[in-house]
VOMIRO-170332 format. One record per residue (C-alpha): x, y, z; residue number from 1. Coordinates in pm, 1 decimal. Layout:
N
<r east="X" north="Y" up="Z" nr="NUM"/>
...
//
This chain:
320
<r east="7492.7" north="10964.9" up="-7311.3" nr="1"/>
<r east="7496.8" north="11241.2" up="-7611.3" nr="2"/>
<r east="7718.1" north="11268.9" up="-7869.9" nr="3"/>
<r east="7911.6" north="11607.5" up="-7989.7" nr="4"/>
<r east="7633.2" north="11613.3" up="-8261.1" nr="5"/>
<r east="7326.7" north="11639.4" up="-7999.8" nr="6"/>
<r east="7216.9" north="11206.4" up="-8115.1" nr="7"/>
<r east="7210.4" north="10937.8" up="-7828.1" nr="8"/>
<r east="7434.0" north="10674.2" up="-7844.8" nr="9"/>
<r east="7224.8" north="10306.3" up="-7745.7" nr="10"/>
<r east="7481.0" north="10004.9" up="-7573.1" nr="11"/>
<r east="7317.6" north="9693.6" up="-7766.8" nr="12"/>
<r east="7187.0" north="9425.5" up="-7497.7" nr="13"/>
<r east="7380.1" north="9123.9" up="-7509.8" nr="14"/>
<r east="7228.5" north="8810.2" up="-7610.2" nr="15"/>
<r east="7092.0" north="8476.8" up="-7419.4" nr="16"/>
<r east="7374.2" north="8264.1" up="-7325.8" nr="17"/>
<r east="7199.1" north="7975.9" up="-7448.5" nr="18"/>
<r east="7030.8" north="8171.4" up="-7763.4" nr="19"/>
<r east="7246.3" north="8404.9" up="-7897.4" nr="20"/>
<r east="7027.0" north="8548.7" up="-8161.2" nr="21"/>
<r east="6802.6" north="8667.6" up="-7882.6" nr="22"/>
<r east="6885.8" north="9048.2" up="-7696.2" nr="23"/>
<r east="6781.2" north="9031.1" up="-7388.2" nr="24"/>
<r east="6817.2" north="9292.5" up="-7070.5" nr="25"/>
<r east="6710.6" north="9001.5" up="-6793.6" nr="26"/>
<r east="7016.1" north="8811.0" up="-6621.2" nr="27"/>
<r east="7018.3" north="8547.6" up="-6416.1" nr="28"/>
<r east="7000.4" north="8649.4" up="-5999.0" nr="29"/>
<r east="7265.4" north="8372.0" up="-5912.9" nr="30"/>
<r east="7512.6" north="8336.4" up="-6228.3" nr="31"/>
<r east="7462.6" north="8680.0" up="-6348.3" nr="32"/>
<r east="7456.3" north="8567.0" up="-6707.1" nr="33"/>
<r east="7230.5" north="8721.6" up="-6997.8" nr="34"/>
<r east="6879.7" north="8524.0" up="-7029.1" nr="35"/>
<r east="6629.0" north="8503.8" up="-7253.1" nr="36"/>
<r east="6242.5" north="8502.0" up="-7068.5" nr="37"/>
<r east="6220.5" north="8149.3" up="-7166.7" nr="38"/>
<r east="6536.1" north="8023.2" up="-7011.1" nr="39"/>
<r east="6464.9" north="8201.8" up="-6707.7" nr="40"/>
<r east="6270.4" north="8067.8" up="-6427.3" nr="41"/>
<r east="6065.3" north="8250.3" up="-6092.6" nr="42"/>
<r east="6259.8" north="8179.4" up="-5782.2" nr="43"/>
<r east="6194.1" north="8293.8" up="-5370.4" nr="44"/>
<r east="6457.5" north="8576.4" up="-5489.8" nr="45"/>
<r east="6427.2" north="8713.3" up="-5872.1" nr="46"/>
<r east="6500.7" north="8450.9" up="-6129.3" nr="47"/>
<r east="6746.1" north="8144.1" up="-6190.4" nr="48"/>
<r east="6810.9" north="8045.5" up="-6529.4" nr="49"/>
<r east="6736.1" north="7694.4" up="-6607.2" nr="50"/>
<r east="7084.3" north="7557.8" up="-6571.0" nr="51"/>
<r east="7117.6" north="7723.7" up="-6214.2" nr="52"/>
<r east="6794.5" north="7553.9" up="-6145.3" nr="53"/>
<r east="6932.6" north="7214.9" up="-6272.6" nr="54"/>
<r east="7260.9" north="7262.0" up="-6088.3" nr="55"/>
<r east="7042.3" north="7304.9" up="-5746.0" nr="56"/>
<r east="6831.0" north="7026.2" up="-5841.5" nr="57"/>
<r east="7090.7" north="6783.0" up="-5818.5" nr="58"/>
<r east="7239.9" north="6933.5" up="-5546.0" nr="59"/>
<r east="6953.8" north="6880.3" up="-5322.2" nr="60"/>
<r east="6932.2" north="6504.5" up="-5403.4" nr="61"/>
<r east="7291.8" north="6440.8" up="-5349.9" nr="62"/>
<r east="7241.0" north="6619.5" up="-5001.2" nr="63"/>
<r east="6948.1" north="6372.5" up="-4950.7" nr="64"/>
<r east="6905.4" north="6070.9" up="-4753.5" nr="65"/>
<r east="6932.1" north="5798.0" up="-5045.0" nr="66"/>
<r east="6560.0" north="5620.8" up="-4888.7" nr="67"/>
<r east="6384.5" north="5955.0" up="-4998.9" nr="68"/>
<r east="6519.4" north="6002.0" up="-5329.4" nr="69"/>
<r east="6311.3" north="5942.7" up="-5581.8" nr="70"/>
<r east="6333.2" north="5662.9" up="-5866.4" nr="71"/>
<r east="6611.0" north="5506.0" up="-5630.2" nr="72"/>
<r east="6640.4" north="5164.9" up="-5453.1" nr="73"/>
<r east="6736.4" north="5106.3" up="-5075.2" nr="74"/>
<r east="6830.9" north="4725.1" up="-5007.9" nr="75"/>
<r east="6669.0" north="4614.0" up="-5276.5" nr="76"/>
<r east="6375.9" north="4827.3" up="-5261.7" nr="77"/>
<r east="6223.3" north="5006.5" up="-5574.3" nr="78"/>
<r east="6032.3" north="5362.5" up="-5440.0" nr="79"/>
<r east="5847.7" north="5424.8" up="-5776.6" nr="80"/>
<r east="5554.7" north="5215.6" up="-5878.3" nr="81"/>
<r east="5475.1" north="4947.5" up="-6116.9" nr="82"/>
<r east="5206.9" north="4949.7" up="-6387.5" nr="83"/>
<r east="5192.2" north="4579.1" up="-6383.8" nr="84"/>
<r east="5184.8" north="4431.4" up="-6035.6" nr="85"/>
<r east="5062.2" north="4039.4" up="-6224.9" nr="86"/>
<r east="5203.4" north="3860.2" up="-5884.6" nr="87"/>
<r east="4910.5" north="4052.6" up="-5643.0" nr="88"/>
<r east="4660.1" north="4053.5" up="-5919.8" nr="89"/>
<r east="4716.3" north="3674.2" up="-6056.4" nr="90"/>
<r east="4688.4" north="3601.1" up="-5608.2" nr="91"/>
<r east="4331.7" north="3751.9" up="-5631.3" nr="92"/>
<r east="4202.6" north="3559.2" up="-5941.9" nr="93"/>
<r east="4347.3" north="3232.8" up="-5755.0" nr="94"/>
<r east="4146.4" north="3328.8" up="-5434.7" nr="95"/>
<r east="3826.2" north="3431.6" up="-5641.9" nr="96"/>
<r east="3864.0" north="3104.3" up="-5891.8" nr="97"/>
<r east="3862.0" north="2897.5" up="-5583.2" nr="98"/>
<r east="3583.7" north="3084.8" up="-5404.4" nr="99"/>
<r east="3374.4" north="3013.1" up="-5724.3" nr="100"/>
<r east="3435.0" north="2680.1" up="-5766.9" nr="101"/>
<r east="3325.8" north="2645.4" up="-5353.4" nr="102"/>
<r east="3010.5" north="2800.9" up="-5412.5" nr="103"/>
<r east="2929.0" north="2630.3" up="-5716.9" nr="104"/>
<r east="2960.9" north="2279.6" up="-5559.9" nr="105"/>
<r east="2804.3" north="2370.4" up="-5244.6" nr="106"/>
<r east="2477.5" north="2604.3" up="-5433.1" nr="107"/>
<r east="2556.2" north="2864.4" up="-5220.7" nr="108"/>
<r east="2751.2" north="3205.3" up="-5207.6" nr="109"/>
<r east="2720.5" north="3201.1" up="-4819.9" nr="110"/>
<r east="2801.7" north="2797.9" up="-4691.7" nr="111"/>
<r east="3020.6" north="2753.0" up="-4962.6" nr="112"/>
<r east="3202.4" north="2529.0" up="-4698.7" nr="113"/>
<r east="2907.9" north="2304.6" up="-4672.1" nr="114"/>
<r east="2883.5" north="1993.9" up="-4981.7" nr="115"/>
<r east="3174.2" north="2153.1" up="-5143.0" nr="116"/>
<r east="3432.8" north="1867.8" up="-5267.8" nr="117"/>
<r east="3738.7" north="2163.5" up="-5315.9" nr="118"/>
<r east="3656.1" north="2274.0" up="-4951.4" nr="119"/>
<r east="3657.7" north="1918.2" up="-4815.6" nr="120"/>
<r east="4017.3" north="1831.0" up="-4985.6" nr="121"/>
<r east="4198.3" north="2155.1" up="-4928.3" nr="122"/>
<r east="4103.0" north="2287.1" up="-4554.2" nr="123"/>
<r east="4343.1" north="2350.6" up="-4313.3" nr="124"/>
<r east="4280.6" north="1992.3" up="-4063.2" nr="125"/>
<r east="4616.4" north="1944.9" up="-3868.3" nr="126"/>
<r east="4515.9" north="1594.1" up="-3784.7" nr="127"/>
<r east="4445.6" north="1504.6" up="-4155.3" nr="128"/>
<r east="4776.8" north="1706.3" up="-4266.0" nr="129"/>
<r east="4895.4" north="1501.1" up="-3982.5" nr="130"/>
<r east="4761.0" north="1169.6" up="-4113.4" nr="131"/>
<r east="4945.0" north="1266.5" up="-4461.0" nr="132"/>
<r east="4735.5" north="1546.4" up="-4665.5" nr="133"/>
<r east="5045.7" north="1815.2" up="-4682.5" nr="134"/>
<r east="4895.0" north="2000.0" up="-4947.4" nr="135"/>
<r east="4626.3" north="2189.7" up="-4697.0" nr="136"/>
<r east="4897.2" north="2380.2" up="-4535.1" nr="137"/>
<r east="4899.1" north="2591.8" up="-4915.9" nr="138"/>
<r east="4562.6" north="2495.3" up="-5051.7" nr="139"/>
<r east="4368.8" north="2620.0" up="-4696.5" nr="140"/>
<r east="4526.3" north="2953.2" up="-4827.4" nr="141"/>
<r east="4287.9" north="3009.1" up="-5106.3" nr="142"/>
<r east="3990.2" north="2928.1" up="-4954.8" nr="143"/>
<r east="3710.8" north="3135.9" up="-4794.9" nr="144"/>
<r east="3424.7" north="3087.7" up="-4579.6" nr="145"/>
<r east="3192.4" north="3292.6" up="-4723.2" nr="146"/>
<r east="3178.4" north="3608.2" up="-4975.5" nr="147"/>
<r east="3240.5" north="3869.4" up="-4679.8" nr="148"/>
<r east="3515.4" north="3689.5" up="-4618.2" nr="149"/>
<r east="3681.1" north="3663.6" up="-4966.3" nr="150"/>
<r east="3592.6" north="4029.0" up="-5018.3" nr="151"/>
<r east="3778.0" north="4182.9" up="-4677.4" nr="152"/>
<r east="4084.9" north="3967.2" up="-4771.0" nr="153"/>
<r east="4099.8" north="4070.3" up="-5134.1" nr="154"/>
<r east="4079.1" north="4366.2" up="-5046.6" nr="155"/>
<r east="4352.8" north="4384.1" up="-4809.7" nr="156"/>
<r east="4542.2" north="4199.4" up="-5016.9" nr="157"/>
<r east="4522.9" north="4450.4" up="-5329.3" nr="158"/>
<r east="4666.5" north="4710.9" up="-5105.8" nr="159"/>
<r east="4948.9" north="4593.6" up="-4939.2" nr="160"/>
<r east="5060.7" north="4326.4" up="-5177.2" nr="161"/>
<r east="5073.6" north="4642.9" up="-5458.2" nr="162"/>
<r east="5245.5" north="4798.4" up="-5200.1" nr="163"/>
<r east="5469.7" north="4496.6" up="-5138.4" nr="164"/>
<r east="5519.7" north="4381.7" up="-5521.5" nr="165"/>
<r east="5613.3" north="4724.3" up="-5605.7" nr="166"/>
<r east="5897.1" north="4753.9" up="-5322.9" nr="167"/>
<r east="6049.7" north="4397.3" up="-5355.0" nr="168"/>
<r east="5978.2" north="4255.7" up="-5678.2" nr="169"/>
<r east="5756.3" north="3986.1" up="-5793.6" nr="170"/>
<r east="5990.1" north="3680.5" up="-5710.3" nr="171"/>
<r east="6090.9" north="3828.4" up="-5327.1" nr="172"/>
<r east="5715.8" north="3922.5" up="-5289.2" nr="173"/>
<r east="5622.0" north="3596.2" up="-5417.4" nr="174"/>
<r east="5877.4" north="3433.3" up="-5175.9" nr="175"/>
<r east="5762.1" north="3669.7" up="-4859.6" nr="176"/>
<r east="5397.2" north="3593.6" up="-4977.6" nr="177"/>
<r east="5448.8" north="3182.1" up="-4919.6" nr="178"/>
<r east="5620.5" north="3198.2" up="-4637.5" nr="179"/>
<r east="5369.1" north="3378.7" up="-4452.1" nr="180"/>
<r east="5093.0" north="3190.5" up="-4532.3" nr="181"/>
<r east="5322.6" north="2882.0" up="-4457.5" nr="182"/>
<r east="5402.5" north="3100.2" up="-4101.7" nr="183"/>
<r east="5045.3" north="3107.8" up="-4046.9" nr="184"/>
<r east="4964.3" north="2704.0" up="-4144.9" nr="185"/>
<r east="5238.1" north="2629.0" up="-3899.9" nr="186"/>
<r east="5090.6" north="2830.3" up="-3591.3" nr="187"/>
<r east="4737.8" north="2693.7" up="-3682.3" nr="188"/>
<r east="4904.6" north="2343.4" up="-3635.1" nr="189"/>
<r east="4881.5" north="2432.7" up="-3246.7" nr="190"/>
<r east="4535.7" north="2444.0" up="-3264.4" nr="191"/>
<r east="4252.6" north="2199.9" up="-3230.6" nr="192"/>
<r east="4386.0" north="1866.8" up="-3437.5" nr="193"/>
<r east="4032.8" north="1840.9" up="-3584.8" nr="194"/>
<r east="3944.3" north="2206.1" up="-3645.0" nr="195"/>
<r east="3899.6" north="2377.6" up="-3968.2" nr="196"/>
<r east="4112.0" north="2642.6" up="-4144.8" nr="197"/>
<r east="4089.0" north="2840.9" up="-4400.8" nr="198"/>
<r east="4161.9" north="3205.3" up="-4551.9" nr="199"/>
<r east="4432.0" north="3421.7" up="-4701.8" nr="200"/>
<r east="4442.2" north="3583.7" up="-4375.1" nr="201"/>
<r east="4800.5" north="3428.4" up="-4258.2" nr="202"/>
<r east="4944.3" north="3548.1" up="-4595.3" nr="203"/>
<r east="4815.7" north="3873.1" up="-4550.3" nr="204"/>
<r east="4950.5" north="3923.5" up="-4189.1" nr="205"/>
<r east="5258.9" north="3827.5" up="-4340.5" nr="206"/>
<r east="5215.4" north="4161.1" up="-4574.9" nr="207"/>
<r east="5098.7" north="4347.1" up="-4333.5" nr="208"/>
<r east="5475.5" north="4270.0" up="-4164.3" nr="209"/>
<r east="5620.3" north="4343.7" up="-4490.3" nr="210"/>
<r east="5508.8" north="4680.9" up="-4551.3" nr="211"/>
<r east="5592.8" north="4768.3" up="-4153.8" nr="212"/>
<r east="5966.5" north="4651.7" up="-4238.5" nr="213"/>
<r east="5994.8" north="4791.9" up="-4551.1" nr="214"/>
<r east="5898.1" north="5178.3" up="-4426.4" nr="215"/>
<r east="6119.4" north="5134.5" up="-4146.6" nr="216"/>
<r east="6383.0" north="5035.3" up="-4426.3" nr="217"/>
<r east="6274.0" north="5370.9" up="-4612.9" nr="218"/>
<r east="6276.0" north="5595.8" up="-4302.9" nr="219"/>
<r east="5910.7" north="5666.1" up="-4383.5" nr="220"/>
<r east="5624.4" north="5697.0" up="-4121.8" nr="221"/>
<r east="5513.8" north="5387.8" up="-4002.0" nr="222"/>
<r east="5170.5" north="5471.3" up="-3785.8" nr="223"/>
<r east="4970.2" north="5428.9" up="-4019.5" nr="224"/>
<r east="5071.6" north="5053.5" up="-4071.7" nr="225"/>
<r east="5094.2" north="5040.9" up="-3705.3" nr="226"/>
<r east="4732.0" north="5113.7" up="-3628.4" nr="227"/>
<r east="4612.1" north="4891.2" up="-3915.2" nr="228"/>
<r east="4801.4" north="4559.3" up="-3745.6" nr="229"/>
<r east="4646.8" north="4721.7" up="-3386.1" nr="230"/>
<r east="4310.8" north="4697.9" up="-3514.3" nr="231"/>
<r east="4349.6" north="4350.8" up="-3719.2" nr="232"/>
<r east="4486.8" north="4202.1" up="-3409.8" nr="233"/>
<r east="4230.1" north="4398.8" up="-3197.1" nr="234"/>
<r east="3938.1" north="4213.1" up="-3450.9" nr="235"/>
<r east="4152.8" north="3862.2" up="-3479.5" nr="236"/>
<r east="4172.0" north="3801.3" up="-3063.7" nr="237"/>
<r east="3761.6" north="3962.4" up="-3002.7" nr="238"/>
<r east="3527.6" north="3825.1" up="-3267.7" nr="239"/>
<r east="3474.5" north="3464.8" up="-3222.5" nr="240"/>
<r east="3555.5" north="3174.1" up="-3493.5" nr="241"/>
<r east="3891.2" north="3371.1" up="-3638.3" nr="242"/>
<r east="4196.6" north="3233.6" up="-3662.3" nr="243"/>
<r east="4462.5" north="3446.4" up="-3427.9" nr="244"/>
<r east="4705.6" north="3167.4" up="-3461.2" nr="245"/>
<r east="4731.0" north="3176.9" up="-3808.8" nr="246"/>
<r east="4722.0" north="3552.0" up="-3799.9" nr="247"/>
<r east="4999.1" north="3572.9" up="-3588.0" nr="248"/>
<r east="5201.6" north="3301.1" up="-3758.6" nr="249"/>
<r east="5187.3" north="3490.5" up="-4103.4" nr="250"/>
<r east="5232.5" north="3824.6" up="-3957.6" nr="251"/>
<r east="5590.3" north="3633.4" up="-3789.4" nr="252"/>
<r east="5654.2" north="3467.3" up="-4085.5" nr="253"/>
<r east="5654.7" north="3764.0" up="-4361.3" nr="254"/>
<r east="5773.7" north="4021.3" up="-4091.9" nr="255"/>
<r east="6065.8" north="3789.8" up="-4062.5" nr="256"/>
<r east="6164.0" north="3725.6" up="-4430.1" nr="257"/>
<r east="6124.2" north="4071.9" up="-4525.9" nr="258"/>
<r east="6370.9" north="4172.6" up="-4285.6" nr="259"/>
<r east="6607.1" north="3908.0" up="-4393.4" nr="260"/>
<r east="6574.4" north="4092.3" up="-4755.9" nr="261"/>
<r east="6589.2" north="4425.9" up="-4693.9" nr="262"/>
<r east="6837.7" north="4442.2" up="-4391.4" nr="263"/>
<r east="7069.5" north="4133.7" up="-4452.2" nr="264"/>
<r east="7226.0" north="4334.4" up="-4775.0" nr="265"/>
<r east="7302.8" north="4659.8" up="-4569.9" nr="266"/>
<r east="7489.7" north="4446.2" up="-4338.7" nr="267"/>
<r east="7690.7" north="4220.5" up="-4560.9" nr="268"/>
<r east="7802.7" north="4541.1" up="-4720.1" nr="269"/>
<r east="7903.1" north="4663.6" up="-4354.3" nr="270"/>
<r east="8161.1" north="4382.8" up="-4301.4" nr="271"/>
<r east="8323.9" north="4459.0" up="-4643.0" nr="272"/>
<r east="8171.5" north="4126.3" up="-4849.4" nr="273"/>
<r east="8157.8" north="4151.0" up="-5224.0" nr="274"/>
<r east="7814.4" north="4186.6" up="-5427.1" nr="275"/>
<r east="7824.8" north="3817.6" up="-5574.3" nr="276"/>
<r east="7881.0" north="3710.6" up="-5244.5" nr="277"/>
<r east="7639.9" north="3905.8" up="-5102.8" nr="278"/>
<r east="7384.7" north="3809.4" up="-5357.7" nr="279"/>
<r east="7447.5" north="3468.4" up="-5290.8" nr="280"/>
<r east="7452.8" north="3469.2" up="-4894.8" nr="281"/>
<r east="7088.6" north="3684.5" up="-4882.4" nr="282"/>
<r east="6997.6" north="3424.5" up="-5119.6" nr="283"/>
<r east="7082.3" north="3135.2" up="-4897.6" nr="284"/>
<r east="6993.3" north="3277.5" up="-4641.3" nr="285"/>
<r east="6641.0" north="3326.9" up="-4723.7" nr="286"/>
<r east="6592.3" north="2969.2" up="-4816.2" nr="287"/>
<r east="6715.2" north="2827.9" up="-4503.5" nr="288"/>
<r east="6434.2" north="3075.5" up="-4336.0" nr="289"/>
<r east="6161.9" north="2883.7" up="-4563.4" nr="290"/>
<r east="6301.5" north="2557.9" up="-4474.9" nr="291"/>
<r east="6300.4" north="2664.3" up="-4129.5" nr="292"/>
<r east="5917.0" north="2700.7" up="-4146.7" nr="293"/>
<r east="5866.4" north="2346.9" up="-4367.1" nr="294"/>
<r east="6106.4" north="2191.9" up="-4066.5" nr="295"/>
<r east="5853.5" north="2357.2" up="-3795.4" nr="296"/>
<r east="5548.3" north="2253.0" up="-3983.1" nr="297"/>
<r east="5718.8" north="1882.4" up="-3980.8" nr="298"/>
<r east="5773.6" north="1896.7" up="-3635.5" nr="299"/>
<r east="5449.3" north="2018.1" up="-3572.9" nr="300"/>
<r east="5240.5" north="1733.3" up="-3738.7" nr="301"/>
<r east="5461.1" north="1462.9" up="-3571.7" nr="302"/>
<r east="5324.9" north="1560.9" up="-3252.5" nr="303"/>
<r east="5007.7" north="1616.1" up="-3398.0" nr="304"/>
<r east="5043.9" north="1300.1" up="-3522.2" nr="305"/>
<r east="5114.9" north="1120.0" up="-3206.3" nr="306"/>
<r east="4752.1" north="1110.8" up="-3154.6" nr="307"/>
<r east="4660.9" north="895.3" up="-3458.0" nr="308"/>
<r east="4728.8" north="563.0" up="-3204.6" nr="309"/>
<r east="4423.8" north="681.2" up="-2995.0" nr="310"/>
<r east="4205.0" north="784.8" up="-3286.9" nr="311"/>
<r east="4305.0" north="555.4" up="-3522.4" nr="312"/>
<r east="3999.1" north="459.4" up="-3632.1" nr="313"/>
<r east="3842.3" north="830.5" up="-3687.0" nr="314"/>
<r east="4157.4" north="1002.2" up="-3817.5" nr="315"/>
<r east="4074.2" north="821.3" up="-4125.1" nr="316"/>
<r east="3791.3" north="890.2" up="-4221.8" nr="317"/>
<r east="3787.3" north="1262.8" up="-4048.7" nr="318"/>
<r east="3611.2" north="1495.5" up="-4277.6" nr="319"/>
<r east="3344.0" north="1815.4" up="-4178.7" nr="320"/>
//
């Protein structure tokens, strides 16, 4: 535009709408309004400024399923990860303690079965939990035949029970983790009455539920999960001196409880009960399933223990 006196008049550019002081000719390609380069961002058409962007932002995760959003909690379950999962790591230093105080007794890293006075009082016997020694059904748990042994269920453990503590908590994890192995004492209490047992392995089976549940729960991809329990059972039911009973006790056991936690919320909410209640009911509900177990495990080594009239004088004195 020219004036009468042959100058050019200039418009002045307006300024940023979130810094005035700053002229700018760029404009946001959704609000229209006057941006600055640093308040603008790229998008698939020109640019957004940043509040546009925000705005969409929260728009998509409102429009989201509330399993996938990020930083949130379905039934219960946490989706971002802890820096501190003690519970999985303080279950490992238990198992390796024990493993080194087997190995000590018995001079060996390999037959740390053989000579070893922790192995002798804390394997899995039903006839001698039968005859009175309870405390094998939990101490069995933390013992291993053998380094390979320790070292496959370590490592198993370390990545699901992460994956576990992180999603339900340490006391619910801690809770799921006894009540497999528990699940998987209980199933081994079919077995031979003076047969041997020991491992993490029922415990672990019991994860290896846990995890399945829990990305159902999440609406997340479950095949993965599903060909590692194919291949554990695959291994459990082919190589010779495993334990599938116990294996498939745990993997009962924890598949069980973790459903309790992560589905009985969803439907106590559906029939319109209060959170307290709730709370209290899931609660409940979750110790009857671990009495359940203790009851089965009872019942169990009375009929094991039916036999003690006919081998009353070995029962005794049974050791390996």
């Amino acid at each position: 535009m020219s004036t009468p006196g042959g100058g050019e008049m200039h418009q002045p550019l307006p300024g940023c709408f979130r810094h005035q002081d700053r002229p700018t000719g760029l404009r946001c390609s959704r609000c229209g309004r006057p941006a600055c380069h640093e308040c603008l961002r790229q998008a698939p058409v020109g640019f957004h400024c940043v509040d546009c962007i925000e705005q969409e932002r929260k728009g998509a995760a409102a429009r989201m399923p509330r399993a996938a959003r990020p930083g949130t909690a379905t039934a219960g379950l946490r989706t971002t990860l802890s820096a501190h999962p003690t519970v999985t790591y303080a279950l490992i230093g238990l198992n390796v303690l024990a493993y080194l105080i087997t190995a000590v007794q018995a001079g060996s890293i390999l037959d740390n079965n053989r000579g070893s006075a922790l192995y002798e009082r804390f394997a899995l016997v039903p006839g001698l939990v039968a005859n009175g020694e309870w405390w094998r059904l939990i101490g069995s748990g933390f013992l291993h035949f053998g380094i390979l042994h320790l070292a496959v269920n370590m490592y198993a453990l370390y990545v699901v029970g992460i994956a576990c503590e992180n999603a339900l908590g340490k006391l619910r994890y801690s809770l799921v983790y006894l009540v497999g192995l528990l699940g998987g004492s209980a199933a081994v209490m079919f077995g031979a009455w003076n047969g041997q047992t020991a491992g993490a392995s029922g415990a672990i089976f019991g994860l290896f539920g846990a995890v399945l549940i829990i990305l159902l729960r999440l609406r997340r991809n479950p095949n993965m999960m599903i060909a590692v329990i194919v291949i554990n059972v695959i291994i459990s039911v082919s190589v010779p001196g495993i334990s599938w009973l116990g294996h498939l006790g745990g993997f009962l056991a924890g598949t069980a409880a973790t459903a309790a936690i992560v589905y009985a919320p969803e439907a106590l909410r559906a029939v319109g009960m209060r959170a307290p209640t709730r709370k209290a009911v899931v609660g409940a509900g979750f110790g009857v399933l671990g009495a359940l177990f203790v009851v089965e495990i009872v019942l169990i080594a009375v009929q094991v223990a039916s036999i003690q009239d006919r081998y009353a004088l070995i029962l005794p004195h049974l050791r390996f």
